[in-house]
mmCIF file of the C-alpha atoms, coordinates in Angstrom:
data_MODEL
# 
_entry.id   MODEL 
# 
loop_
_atom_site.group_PDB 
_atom_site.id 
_atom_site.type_symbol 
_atom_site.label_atom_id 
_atom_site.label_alt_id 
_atom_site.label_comp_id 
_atom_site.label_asym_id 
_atom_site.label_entity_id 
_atom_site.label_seq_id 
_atom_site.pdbx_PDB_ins_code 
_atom_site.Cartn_x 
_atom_site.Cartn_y 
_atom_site.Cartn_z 
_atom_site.occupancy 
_atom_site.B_iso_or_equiv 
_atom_site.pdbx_formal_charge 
_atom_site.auth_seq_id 
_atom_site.auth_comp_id 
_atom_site.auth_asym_id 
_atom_site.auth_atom_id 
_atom_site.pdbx_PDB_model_num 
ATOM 1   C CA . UNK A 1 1   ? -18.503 -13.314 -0.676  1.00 0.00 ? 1   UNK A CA 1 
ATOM 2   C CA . UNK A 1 2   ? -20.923 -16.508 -1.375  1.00 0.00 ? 2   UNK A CA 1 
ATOM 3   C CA . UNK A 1 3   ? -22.379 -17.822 1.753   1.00 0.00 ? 3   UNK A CA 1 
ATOM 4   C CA . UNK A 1 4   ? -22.543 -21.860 1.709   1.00 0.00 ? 4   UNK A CA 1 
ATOM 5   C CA . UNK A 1 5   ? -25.429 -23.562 1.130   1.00 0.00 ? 5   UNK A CA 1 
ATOM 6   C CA . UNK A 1 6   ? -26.047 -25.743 4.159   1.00 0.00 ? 6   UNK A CA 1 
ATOM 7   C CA . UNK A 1 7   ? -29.107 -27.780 4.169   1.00 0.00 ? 7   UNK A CA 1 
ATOM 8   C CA . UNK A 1 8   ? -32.164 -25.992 6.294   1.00 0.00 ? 8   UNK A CA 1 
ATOM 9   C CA . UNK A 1 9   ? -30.963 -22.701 6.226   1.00 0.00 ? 9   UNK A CA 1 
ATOM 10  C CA . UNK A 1 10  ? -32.802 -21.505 2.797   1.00 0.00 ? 10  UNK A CA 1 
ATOM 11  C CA . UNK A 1 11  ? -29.633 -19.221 1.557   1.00 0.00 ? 11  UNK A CA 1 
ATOM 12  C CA . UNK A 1 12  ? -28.514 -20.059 -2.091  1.00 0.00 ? 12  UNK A CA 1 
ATOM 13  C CA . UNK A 1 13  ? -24.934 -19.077 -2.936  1.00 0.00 ? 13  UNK A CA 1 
ATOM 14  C CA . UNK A 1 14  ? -23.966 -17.242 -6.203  1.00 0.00 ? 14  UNK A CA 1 
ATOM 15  C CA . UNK A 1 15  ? -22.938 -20.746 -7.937  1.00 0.00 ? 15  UNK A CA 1 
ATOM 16  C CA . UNK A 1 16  ? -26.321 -21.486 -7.761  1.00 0.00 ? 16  UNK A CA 1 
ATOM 17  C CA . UNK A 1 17  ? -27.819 -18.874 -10.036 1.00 0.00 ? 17  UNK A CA 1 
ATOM 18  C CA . UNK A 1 18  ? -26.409 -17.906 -13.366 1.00 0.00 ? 18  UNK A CA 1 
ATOM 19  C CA . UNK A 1 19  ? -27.605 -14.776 -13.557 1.00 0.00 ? 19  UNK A CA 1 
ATOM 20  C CA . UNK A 1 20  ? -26.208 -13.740 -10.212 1.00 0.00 ? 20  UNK A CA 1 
ATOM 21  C CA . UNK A 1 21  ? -23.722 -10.449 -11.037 1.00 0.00 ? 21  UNK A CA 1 
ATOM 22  C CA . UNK A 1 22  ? -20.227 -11.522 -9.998  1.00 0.00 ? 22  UNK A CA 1 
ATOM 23  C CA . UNK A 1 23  ? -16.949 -9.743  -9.680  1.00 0.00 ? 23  UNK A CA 1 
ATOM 24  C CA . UNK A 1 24  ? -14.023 -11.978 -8.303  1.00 0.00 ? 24  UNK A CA 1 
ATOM 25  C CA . UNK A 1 25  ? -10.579 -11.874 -8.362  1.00 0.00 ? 25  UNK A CA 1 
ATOM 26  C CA . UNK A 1 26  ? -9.048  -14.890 -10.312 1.00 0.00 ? 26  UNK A CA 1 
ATOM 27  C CA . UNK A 1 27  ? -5.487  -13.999 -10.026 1.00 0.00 ? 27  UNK A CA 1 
ATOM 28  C CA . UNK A 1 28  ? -2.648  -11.280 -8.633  1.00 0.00 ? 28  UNK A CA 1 
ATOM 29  C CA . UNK A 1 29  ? 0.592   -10.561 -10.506 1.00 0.00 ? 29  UNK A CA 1 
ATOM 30  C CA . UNK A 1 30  ? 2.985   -8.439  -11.449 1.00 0.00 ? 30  UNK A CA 1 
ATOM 31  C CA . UNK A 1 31  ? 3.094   -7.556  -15.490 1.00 0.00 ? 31  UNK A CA 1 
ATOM 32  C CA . UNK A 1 32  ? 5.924   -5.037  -15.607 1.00 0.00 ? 32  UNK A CA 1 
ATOM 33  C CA . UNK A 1 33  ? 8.254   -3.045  -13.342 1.00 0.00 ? 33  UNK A CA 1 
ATOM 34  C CA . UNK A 1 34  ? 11.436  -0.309  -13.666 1.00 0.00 ? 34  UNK A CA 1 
ATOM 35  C CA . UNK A 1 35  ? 13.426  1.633   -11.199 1.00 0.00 ? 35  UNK A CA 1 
ATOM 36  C CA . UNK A 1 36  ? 15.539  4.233   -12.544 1.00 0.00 ? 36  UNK A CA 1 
ATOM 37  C CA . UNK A 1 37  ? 18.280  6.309   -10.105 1.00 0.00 ? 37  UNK A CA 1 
ATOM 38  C CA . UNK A 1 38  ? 20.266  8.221   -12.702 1.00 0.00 ? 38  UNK A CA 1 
ATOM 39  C CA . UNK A 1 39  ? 22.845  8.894   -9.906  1.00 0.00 ? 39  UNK A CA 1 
ATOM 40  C CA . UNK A 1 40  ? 22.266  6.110   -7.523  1.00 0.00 ? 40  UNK A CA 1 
ATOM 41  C CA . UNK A 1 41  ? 21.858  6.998   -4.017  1.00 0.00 ? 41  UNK A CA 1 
ATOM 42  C CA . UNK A 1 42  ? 23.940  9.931   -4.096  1.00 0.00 ? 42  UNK A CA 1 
ATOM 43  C CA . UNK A 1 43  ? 21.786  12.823  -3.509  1.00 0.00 ? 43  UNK A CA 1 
ATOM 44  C CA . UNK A 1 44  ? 23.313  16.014  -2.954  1.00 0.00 ? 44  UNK A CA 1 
ATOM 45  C CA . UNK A 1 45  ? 22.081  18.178  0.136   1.00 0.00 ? 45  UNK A CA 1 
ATOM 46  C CA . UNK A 1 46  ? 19.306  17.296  2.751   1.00 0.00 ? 46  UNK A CA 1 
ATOM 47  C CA . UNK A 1 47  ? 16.981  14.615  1.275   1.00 0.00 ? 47  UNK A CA 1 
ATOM 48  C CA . UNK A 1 48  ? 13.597  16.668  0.906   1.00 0.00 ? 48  UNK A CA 1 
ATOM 49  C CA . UNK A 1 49  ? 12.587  15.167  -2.372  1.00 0.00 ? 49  UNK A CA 1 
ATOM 50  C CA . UNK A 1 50  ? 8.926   16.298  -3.974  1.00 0.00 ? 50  UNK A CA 1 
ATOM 51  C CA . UNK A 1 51  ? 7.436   12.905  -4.844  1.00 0.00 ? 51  UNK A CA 1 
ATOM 52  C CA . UNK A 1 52  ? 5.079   12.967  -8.453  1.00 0.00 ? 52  UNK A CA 1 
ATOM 53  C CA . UNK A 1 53  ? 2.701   9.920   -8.174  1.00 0.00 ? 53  UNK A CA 1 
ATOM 54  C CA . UNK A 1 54  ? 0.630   9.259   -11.232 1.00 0.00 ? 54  UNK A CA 1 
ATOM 55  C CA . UNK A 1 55  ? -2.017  6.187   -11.641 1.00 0.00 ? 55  UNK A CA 1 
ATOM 56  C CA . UNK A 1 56  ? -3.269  4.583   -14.652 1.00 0.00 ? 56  UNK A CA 1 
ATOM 57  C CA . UNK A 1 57  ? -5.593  1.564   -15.391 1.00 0.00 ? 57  UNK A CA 1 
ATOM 58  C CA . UNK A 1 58  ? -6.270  -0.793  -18.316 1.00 0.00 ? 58  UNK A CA 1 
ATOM 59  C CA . UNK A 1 59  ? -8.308  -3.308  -19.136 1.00 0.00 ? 59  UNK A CA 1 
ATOM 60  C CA . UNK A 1 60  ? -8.428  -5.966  -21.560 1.00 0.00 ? 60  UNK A CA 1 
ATOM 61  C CA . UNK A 1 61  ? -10.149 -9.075  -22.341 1.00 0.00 ? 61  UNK A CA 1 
ATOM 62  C CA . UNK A 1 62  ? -8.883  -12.508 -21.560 1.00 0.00 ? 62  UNK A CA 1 
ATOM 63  C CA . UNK A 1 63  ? -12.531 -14.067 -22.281 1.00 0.00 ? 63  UNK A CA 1 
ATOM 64  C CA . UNK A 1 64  ? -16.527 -13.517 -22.343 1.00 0.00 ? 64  UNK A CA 1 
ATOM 65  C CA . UNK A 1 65  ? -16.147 -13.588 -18.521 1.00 0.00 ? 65  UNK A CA 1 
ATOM 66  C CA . UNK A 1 66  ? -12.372 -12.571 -17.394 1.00 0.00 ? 66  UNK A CA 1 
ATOM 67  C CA . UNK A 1 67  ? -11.009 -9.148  -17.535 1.00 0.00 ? 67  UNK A CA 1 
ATOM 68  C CA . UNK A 1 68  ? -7.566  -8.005  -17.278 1.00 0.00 ? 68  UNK A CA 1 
ATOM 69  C CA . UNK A 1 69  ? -7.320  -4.815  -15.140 1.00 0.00 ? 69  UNK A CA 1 
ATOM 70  C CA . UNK A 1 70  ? -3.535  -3.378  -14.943 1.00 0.00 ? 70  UNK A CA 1 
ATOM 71  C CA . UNK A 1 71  ? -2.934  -0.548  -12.370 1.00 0.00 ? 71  UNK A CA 1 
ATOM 72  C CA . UNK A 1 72  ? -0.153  1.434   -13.236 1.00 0.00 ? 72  UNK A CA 1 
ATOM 73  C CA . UNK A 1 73  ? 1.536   3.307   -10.275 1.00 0.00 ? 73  UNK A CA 1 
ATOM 74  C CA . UNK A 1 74  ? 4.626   5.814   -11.839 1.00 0.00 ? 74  UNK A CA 1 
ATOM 75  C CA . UNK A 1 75  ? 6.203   7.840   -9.129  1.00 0.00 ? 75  UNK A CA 1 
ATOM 76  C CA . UNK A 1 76  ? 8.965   10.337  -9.903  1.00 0.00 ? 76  UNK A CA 1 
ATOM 77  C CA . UNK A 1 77  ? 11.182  11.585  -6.515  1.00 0.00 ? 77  UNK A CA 1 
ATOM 78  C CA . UNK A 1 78  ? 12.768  14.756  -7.296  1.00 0.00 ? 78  UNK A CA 1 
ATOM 79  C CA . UNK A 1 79  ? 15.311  16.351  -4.700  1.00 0.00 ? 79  UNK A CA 1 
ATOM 80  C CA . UNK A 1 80  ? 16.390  19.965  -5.668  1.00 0.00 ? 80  UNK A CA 1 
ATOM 81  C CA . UNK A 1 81  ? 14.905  20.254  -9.161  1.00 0.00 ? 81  UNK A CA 1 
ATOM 82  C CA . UNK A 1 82  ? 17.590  16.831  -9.917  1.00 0.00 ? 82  UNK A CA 1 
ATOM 83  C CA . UNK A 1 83  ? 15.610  13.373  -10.714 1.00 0.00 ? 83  UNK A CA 1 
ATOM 84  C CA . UNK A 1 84  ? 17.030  10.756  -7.446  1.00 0.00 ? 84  UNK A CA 1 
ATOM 85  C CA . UNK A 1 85  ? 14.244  8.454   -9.077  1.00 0.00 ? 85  UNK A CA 1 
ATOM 86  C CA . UNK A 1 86  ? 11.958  7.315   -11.379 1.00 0.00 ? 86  UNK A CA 1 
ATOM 87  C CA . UNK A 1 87  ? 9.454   3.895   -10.359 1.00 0.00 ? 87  UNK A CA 1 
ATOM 88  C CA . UNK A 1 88  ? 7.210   2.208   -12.145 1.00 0.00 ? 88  UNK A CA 1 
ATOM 89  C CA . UNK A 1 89  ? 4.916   -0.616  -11.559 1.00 0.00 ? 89  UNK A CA 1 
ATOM 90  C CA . UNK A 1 90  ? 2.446   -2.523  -13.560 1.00 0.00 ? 90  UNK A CA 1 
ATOM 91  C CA . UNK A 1 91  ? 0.435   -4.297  -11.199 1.00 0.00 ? 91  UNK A CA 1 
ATOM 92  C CA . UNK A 1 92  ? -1.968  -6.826  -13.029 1.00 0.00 ? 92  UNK A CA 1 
ATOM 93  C CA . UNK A 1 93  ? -5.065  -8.806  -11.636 1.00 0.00 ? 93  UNK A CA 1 
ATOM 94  C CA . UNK A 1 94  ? -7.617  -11.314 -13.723 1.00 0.00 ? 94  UNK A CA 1 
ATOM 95  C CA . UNK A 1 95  ? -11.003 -10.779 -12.095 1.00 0.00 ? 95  UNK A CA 1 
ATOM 96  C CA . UNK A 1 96  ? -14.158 -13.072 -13.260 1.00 0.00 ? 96  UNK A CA 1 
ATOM 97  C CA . UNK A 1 97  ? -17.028 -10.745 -14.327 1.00 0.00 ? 97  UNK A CA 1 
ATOM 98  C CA . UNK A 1 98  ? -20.521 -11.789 -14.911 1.00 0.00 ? 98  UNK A CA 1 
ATOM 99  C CA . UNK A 1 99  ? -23.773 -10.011 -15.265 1.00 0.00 ? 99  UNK A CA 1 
ATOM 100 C CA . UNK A 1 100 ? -22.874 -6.449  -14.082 1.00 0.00 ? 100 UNK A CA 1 
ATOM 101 C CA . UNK A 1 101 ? -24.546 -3.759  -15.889 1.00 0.00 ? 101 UNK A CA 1 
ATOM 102 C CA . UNK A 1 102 ? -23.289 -1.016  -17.263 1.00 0.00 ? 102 UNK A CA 1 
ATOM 103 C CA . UNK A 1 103 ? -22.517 1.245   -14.130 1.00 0.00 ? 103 UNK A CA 1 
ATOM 104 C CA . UNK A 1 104 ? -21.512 -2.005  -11.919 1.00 0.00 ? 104 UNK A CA 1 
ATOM 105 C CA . UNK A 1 105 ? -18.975 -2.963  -14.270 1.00 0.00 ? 105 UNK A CA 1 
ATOM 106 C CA . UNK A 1 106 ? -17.694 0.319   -15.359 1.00 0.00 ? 106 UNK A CA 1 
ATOM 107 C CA . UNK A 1 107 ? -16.962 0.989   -11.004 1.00 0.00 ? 107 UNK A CA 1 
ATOM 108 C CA . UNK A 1 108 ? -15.888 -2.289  -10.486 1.00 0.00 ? 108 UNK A CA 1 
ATOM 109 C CA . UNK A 1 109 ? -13.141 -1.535  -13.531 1.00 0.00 ? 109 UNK A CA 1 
ATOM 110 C CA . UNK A 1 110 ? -12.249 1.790   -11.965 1.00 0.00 ? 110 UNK A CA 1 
ATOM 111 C CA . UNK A 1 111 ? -12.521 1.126   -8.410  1.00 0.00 ? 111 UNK A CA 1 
ATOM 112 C CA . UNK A 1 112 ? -12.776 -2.347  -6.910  1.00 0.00 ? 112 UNK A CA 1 
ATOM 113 C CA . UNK A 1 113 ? -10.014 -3.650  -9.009  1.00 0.00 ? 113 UNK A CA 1 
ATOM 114 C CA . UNK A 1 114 ? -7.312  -1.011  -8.285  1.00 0.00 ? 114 UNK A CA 1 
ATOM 115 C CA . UNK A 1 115 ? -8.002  -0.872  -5.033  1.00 0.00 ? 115 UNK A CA 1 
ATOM 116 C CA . UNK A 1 116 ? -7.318  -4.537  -4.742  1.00 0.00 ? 116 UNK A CA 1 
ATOM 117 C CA . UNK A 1 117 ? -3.858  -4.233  -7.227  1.00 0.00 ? 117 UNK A CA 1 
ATOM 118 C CA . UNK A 1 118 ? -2.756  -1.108  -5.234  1.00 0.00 ? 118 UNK A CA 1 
ATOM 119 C CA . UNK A 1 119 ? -1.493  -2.853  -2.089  1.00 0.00 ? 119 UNK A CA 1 
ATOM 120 C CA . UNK A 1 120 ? 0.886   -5.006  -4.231  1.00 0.00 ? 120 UNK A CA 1 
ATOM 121 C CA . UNK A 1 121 ? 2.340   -2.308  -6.180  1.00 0.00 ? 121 UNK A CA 1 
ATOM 122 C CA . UNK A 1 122 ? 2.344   -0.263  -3.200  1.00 0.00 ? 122 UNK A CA 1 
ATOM 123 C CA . UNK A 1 123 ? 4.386   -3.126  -1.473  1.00 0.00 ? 123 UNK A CA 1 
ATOM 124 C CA . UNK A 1 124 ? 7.005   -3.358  -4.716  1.00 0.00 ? 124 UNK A CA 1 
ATOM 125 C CA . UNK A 1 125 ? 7.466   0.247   -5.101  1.00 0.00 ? 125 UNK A CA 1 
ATOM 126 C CA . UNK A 1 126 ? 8.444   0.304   -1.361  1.00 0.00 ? 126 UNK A CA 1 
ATOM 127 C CA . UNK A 1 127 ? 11.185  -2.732  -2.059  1.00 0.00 ? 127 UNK A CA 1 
ATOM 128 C CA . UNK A 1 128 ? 11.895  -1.337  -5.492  1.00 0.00 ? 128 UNK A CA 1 
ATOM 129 C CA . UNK A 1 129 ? 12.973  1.867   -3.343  1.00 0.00 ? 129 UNK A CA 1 
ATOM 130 C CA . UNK A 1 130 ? 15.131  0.728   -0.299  1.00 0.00 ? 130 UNK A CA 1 
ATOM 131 C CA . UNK A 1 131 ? 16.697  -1.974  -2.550  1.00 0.00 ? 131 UNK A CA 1 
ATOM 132 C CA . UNK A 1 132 ? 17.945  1.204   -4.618  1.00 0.00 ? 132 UNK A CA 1 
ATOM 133 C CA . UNK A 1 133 ? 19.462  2.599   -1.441  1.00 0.00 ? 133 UNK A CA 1 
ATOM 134 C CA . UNK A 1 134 ? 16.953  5.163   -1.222  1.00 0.00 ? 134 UNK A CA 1 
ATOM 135 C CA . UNK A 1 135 ? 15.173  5.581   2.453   1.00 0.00 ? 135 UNK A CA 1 
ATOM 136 C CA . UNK A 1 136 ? 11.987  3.170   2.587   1.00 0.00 ? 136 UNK A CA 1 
ATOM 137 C CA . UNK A 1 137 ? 9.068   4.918   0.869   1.00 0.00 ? 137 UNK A CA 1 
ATOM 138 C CA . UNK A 1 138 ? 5.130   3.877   1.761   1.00 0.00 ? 138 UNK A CA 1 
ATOM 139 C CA . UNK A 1 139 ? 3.199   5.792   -0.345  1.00 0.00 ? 139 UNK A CA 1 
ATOM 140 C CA . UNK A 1 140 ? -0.200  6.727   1.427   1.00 0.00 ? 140 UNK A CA 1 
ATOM 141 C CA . UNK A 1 141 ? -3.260  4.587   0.407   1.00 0.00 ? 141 UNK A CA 1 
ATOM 142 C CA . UNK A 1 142 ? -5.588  5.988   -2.415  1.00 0.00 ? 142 UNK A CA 1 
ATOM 143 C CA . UNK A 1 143 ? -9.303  6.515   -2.345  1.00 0.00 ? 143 UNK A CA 1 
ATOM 144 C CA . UNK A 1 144 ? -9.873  5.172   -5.659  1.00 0.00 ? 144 UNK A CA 1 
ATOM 145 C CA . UNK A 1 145 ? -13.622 5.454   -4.811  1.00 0.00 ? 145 UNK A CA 1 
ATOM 146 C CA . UNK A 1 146 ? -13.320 8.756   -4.276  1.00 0.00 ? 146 UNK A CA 1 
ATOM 147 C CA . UNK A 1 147 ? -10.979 9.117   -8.107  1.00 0.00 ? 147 UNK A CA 1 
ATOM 148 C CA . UNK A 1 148 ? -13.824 7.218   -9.898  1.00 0.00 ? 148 UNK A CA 1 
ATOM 149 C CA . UNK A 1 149 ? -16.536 9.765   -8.312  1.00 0.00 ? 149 UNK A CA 1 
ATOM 150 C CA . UNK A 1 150 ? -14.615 12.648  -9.330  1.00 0.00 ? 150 UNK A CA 1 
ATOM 151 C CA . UNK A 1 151 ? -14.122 10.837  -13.018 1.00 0.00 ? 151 UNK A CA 1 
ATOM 152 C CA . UNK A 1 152 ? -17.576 11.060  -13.220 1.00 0.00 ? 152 UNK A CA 1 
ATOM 153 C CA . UNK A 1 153 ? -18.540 14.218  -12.173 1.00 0.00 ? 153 UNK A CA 1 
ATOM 154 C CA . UNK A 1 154 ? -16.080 15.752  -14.916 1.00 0.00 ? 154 UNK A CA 1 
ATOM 155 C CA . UNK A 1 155 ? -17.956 13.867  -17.728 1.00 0.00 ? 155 UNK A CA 1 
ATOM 156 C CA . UNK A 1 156 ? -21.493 14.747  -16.861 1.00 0.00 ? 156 UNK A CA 1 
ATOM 157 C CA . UNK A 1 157 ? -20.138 18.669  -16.256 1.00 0.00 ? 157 UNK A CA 1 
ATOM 158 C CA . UNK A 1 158 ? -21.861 20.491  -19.129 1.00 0.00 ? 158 UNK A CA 1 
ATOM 159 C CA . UNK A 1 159 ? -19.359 22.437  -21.264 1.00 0.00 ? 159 UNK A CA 1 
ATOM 160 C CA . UNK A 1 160 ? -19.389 25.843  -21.692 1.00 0.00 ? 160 UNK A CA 1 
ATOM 161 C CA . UNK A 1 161 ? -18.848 27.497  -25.238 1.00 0.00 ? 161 UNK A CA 1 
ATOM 162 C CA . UNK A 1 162 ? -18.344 31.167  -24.715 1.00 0.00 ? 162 UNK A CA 1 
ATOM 163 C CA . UNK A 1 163 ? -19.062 32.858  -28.512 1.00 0.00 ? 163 UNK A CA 1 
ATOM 164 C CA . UNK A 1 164 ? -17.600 36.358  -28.943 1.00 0.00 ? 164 UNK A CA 1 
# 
């Protein structure tokens, strides 16, 4: 966040100086979405279903300085071994991006921006799923801090080659 420039109080805000790194969020919206019940609501038994989440996320670019991130959030509900539902969401955001290096940009790609996009879809998945007459499902928040920090960890591993 830019603090304001208020005369006397020496701070300069990021608008002032070109070369400060930036990161912002231009715009929120939803790109794509699908909600499949191949029987409806009509689940046989107790509803216990095993829920598959899987993320994704994209980027493209809009211009020098805008990026398109897309989360993808796919989640699968499975109630004895028989598909109640399938969900998917395509949760899109423009961020402004300026002067990050490497690293900074790479993080802010794979963590800042899904964690901003993942409350919407979140929010969508939850409406996609009651409007289908399924109970109301809140999927738990995600650590995507945590998901970037393991990402890299399994790319600096060193591989083993075992030669027999």
């Amino acid at each position: 966040m830019a603090e304001q420039n208020l005369p006397g109080n020496g701070v300069t805000t990021t608008q002032d100086d070109p070369n400060a790194p930036e990161f912002s969020l231009q715009s929120v919206y939803l790109k794509d979405c699908s909600f499949e019940a191949p029987k409806g609501p009509r689940i046989e038994g107790q509803w216990n279903p095993q829920i598959s989440l899987d993320l994704n996320t994209a980027t493209d670019t809009v211009s020098a300085e805008l990026r398109e991130v897309v989360l993808t959030v796919s989640v699968t509900a499975k109630n004895s071994e028989i598909t109640a539902f399938i969900v998917e969401v395509k949760q899109a955001g423009v961020f402004g991006v300026r002067n990050l290096d490497d690293a900074d940009y790479r993080r802010a790609i794979s963590s800042i921006a899904p964690s901003v996009l993942f409350p919407y879809a979140r929010a969508i998945i939850s409406q996609l799923v009651s409007q289908g007459g399924f109970p109301q499902m809140l999927l738990p928040p995600v650590n995507f801090d945590v998901l970037y920090a393991q990402s890299l960890a399994q790319t600096t591993q060193p591989q083993v080659t075992l030669n027999s």
